[in-house]
Kinemage of the C-alpha trace (Angstrom):
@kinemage 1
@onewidth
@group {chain A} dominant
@subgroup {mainchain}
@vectorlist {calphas} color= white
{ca unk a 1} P -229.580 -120.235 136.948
{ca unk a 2} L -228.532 -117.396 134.706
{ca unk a 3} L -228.859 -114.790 137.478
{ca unk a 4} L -226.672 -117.615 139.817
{ca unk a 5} L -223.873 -117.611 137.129
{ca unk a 6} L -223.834 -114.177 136.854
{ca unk a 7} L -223.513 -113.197 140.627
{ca unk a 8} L -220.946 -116.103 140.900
{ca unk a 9} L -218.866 -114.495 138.401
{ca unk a 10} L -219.094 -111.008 140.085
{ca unk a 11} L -217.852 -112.613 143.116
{ca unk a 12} L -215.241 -114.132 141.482
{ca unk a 13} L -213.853 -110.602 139.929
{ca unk a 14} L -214.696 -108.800 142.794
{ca unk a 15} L -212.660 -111.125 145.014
{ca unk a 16} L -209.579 -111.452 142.396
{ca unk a 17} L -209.452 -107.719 142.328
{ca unk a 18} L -210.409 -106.393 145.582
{ca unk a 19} L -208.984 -108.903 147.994
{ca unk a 20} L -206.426 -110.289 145.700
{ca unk a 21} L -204.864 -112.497 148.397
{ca unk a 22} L -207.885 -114.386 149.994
{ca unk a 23} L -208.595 -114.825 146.287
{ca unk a 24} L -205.932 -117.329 145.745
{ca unk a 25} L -207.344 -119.568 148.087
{ca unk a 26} L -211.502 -119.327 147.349
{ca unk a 27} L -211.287 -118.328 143.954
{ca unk a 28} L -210.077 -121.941 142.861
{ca unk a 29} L -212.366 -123.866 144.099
{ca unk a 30} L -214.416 -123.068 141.258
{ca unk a 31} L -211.944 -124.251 139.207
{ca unk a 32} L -211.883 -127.395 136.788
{ca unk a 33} L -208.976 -129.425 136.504
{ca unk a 34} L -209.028 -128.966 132.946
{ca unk a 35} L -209.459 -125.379 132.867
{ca unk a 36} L -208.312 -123.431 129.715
{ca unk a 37} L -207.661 -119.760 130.765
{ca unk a 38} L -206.529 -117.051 128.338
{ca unk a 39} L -205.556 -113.659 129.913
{ca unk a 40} L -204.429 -110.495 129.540
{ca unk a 41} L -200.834 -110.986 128.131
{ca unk a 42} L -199.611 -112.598 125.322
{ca unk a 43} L -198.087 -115.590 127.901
{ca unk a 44} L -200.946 -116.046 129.479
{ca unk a 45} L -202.396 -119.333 127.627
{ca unk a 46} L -203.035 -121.889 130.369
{ca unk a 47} L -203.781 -125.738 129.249
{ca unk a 48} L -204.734 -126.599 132.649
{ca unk a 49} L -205.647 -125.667 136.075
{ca unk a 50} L -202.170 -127.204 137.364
{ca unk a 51} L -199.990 -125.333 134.581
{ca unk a 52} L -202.304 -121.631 135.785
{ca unk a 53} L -201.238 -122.402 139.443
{ca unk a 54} L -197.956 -122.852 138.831
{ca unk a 55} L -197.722 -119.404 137.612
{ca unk a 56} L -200.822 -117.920 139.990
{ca unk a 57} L -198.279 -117.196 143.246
{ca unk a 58} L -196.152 -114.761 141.292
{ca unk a 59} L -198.748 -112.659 140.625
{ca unk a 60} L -198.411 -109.434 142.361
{ca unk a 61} L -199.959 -109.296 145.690
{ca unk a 62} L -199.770 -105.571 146.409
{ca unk a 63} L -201.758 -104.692 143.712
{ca unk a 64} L -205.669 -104.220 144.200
{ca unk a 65} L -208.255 -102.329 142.255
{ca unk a 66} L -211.087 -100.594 142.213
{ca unk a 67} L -214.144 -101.520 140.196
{ca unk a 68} L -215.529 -98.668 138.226
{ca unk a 69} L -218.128 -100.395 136.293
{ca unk a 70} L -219.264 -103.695 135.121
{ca unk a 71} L -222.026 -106.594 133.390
{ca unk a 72} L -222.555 -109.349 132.838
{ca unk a 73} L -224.949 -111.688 130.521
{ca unk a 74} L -225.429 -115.224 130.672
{ca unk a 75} L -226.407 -117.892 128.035
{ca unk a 76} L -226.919 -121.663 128.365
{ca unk a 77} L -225.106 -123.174 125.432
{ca unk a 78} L -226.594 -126.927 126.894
{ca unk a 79} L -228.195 -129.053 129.540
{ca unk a 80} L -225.482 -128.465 131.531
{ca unk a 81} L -223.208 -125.848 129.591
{ca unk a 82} L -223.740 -122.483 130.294
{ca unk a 83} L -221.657 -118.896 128.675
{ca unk a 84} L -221.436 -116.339 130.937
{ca unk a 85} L -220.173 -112.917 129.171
{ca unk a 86} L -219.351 -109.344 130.111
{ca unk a 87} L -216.967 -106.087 130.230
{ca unk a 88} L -215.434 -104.979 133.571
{ca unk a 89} L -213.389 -101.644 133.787
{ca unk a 90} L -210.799 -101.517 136.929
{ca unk a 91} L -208.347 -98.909 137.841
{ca unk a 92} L -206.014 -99.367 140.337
{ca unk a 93} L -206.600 -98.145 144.101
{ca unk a 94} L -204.424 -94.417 144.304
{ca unk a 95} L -201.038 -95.112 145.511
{ca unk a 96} L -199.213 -92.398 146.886
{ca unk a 97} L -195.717 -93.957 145.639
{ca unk a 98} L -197.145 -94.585 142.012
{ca unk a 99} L -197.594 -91.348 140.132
{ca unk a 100} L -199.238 -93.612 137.165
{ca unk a 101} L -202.030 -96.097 137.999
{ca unk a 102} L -202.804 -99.400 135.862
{ca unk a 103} L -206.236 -99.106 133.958
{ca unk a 104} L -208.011 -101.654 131.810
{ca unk a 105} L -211.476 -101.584 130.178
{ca unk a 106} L -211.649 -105.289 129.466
{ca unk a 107} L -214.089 -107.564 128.242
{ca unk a 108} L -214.680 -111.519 130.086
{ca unk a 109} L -215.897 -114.782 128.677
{ca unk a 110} L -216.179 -117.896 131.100
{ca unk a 111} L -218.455 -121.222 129.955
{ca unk a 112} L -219.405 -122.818 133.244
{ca unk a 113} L -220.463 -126.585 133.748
{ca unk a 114} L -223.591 -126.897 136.423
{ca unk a 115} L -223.920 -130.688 137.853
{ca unk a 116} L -226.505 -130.545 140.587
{ca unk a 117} L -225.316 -127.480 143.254
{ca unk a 118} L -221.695 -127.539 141.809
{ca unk a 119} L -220.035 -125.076 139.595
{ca unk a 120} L -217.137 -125.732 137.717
{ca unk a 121} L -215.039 -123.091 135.338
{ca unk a 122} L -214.395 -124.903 132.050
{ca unk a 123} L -212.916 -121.918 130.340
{ca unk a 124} L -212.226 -118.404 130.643
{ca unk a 125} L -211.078 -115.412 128.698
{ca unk a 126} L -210.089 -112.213 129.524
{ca unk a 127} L -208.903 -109.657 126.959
{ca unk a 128} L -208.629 -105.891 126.193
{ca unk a 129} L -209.578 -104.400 123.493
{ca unk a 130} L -207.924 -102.494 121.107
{ca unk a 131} L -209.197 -98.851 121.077
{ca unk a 132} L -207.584 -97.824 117.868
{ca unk a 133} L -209.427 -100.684 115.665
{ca unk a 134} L -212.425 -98.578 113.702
{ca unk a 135} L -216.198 -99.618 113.875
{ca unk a 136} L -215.242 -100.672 109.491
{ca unk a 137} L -212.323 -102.305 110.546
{ca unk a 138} L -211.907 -106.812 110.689
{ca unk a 139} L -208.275 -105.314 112.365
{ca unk a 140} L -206.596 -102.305 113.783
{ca unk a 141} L -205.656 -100.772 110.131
{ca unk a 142} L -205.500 -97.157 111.693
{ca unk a 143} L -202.971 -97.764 114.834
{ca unk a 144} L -201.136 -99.215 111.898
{ca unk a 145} L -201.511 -96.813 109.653
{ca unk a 146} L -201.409 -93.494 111.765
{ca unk a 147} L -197.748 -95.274 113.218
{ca unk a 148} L -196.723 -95.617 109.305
{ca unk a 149} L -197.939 -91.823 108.868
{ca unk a 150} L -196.005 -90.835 111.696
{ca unk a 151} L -192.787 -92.768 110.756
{ca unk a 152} L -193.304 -91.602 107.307
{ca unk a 153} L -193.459 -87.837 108.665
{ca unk a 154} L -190.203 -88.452 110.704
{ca unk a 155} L -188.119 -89.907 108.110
{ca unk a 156} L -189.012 -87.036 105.540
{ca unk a 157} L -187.777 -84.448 108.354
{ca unk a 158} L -185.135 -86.361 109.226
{ca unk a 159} L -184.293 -86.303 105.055
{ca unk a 160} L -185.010 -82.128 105.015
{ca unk a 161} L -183.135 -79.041 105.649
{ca unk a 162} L -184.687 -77.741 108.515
{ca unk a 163} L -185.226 -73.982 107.160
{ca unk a 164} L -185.879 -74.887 103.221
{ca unk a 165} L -187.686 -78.150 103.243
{ca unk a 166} L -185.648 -78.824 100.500
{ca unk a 167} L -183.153 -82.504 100.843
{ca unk a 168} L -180.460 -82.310 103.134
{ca unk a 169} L -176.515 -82.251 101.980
{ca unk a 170} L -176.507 -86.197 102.773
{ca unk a 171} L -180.392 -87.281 101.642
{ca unk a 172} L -179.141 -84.903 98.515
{ca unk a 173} L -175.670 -86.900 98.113
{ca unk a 174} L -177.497 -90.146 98.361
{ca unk a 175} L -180.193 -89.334 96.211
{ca unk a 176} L -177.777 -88.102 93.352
{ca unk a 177} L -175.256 -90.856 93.922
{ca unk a 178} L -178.437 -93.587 93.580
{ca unk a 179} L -179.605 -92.064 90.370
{ca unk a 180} L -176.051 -92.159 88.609
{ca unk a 181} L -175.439 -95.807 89.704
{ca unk a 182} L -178.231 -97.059 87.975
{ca unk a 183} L -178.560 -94.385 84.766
{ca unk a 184} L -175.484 -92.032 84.819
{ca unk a 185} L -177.209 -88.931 83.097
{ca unk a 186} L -177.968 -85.548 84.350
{ca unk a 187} L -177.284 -81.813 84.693
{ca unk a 188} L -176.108 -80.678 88.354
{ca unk a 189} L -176.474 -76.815 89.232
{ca unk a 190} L -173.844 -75.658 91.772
{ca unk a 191} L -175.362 -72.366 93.349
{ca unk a 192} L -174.286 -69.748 95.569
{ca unk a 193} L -175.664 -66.778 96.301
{ca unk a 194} L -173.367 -63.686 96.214
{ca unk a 195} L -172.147 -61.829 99.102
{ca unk a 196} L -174.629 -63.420 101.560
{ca unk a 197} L -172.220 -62.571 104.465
{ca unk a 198} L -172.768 -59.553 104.051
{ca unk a 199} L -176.361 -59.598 104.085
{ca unk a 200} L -176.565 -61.365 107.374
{ca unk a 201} L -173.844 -58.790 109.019
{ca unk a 202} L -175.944 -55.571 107.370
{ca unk a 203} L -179.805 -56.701 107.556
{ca unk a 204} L -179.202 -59.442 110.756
{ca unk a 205} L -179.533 -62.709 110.142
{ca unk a 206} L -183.662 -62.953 110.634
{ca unk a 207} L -183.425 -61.210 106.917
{ca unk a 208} L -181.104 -63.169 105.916
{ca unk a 209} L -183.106 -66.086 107.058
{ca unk a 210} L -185.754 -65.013 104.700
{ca unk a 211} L -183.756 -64.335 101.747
{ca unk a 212} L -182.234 -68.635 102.213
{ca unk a 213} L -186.262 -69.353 101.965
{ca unk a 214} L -186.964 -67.505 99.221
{ca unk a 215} L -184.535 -68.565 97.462
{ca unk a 216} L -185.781 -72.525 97.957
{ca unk a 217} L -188.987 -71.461 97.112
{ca unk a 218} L -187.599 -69.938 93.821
{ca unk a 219} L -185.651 -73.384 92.759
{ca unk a 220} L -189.054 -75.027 93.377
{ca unk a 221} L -190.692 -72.777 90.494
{ca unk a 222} L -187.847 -72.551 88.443
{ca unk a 223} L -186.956 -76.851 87.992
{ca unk a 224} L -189.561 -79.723 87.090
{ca unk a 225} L -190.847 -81.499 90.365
{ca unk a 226} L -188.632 -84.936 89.224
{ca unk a 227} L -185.421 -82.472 89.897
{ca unk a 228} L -183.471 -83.149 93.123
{ca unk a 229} L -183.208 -79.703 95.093
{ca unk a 230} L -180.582 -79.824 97.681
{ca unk a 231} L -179.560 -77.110 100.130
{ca unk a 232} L -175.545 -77.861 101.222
{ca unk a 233} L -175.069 -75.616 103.638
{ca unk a 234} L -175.442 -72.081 104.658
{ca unk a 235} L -175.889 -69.895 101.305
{ca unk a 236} L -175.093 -73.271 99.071
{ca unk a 237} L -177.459 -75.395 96.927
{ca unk a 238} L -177.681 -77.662 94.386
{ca unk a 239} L -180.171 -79.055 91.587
{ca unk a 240} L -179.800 -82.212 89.833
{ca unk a 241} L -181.828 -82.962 86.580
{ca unk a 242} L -182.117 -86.692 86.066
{ca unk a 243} L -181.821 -86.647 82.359
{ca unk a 244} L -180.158 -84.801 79.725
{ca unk a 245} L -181.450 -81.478 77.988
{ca unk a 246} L -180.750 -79.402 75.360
{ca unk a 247} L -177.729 -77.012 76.397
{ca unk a 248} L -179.754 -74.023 74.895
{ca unk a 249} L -182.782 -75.312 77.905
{ca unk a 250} L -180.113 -75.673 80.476
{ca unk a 251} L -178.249 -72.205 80.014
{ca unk a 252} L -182.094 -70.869 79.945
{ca unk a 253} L -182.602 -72.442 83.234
{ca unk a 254} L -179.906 -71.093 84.620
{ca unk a 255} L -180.357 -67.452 83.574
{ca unk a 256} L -183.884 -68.152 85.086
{ca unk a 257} L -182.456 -68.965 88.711
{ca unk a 258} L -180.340 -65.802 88.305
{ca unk a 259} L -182.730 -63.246 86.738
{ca unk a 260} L -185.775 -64.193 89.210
{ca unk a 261} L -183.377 -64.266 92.148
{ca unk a 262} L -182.575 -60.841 91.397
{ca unk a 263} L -186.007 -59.419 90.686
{ca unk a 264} L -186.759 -60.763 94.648
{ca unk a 265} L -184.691 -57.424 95.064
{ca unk a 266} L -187.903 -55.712 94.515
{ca unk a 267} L -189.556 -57.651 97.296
{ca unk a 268} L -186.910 -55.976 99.875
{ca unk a 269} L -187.705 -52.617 98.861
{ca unk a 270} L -184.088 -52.612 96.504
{ca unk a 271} L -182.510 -52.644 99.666
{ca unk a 272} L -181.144 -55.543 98.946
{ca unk a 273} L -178.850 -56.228 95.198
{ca unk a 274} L -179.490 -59.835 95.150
{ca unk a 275} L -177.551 -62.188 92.828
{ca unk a 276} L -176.189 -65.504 92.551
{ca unk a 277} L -173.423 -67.785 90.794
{ca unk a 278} L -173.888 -71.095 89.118
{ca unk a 279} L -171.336 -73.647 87.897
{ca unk a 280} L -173.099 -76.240 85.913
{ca unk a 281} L -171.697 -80.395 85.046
{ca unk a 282} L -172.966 -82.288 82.495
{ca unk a 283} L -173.220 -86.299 83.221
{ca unk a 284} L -173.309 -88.433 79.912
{ca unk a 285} L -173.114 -92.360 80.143
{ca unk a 286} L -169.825 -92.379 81.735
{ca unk a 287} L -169.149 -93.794 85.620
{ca unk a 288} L -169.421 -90.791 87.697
{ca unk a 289} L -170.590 -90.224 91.577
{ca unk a 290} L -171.810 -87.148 93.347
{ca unk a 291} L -168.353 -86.229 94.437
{ca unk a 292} L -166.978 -85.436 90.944
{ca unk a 293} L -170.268 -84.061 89.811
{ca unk a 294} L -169.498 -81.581 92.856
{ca unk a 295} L -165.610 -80.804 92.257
{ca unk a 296} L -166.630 -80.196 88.754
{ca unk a 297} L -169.782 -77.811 89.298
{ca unk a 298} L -168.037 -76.258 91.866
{ca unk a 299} L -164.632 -75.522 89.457
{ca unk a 300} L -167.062 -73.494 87.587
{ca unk a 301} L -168.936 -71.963 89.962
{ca unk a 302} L -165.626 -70.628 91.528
{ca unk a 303} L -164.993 -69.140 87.487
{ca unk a 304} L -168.612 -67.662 87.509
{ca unk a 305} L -167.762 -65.294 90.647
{ca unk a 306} L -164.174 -64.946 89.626
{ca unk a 307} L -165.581 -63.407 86.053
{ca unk a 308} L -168.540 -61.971 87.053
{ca unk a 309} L -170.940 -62.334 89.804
{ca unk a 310} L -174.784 -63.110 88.937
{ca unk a 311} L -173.410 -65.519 86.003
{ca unk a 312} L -173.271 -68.846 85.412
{ca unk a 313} L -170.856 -71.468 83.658
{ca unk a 314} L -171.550 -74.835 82.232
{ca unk a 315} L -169.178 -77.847 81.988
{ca unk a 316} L -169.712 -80.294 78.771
{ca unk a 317} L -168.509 -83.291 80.821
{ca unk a 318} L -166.621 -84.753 83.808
């Protein structure tokens, strides 16, 4: 009886998928009335053998496959009850007017009911499984967590400057306007560096290129890894310190930007007189937002290179 069920049920795929049409007539008769059949798709839950035909003639009938391997096991559950289990893999036959053909590696499940010579489907189940579930795994964690990863990866870029890897002029606004809302404190570093036209009109802009990512790299040594770095635009950047420090730490910090941007000099063969200007704003428990911590940095960046280039000058307040 097992081998019966078995070759009955290869008949029964065979037919559906080679001869799909003259399927729709034999392949029922095997058929209870009260068949359950769950397939493929996630609207294919059938209650009955009259609610499965009412959907079976808009199936496709152009599409046939080819059978590239299958099995099949059988079990009998009772007297008269009887499991019959298996994986088929189908592709679909070549199509010259298809330049992508339908392939499932799926897995079957039908319980049969045996009276006598007579055959009836009770239930069957067709499904594909999911690839990206692990062998650990009670449910696909990694498709899940590779499409977080991935999402994850995109949003960061979409959040960088493209050259720096430092936060982008509106991921940087956002950031800074965020923090201030909830705890209006902080130091924000207008910086510029000096006479960076004419670096990219004198060394090209490849070398001037490098110069941009040194620099980022510099403001990544220079400020604690809670600091916001930002690059504006072009030659312009900006820091943001979430909290308050001593003005003595601050005016060191700044010196630091300016002293280690110059040494880079070195780096260029002192082909290159590097140098940068920094207005500084102080934030202090008053209502604020990023756009007067900007006017006001950038006030006294525009007195640091109207004094002297390669300085810096600090605000108290806004």
């Amino acid at each position: 009886m097992n081998y019966t069920l078995c070759e009955i049920t290869r008949e029964l795929c065979e037919t559906y998928l080679l001869n799909p049409i003259r399927s729709k007539g034999s392949v029922k008769n095997y058929f209870d009335d009260d068949l359950i059949l769950i397939g493929t798709g996630k609207h294919e839950i059938f209650s009955s053998l009259a609610a499965f035909k009412s959907v079976w003639n808009n199936y496709d009938d152009d599409i046939a496959f080819d059978i590239l391997s299958e099995w099949y096991e059988c079990r009998q559950l009772s007297e008269s009850i009887y499991l019959v289990y298996g994986c088929l893999w189908m592709k679909e036959k070549e199509n010259k007017q298809k330049e992508l053909l339908i392939e499932m590696d799926t897995r079957l499940s039908i319980i049969y009911e045996v009276k006598g010579n007579s055959y009836k489907i009770l239930h069957i189940h067709h499904s594909v499984p999911n690839t990206e579930q692990g062998y650990d795994e009670h449910y696909p964690r990694s498709i899940t967590e590779k499409a977080n990863s991935i999402i994850a990866k995109f949003k960061k870029k979409a959040e960088q400057d493209s050259m720096t890897g430092l936060l982008n002029h509106s991921t940087f606004e956002q950031c800074i306007n965020k923090h201030i809302k909830n705890n209006p404190v902080g130091v924000f570093y207008m910086i510029d560096i000096d006479d960076f036209k004419q670096i990219n009109d004198i060394y090209g802009h490849e070398q001037g290129d490098k110069v941009i990512r040194d620099f980022a790299e510099l403001l990544t040594v220079v400020f604690s890894s809670n600091a916001y770095l930002g690059r504006l635009g072009g030659d312009e950047f900006a820091v943001f310190e979430p909290e308050l420090s001593d003005k003595s730490l601050i005016k060191q910090k700044a010196k630091n930007v300016i002293n280690e941007f110059s040494s880079l000099s070195r780096k260029y063969g002192n082909e290159l007189q590097l140098s940068c200007s920094i207005g500084i704003s102080l934030i202090n428990n008053i209502s604020g937002s990023f756009s007067h911590l900007y006017r006001s940095a950038d006030q006294n960046l525009y007195l640091s290179k109207k004094n002297k280039r390669g300085t810096y000058h600090l605000n108290e307040d806004i």
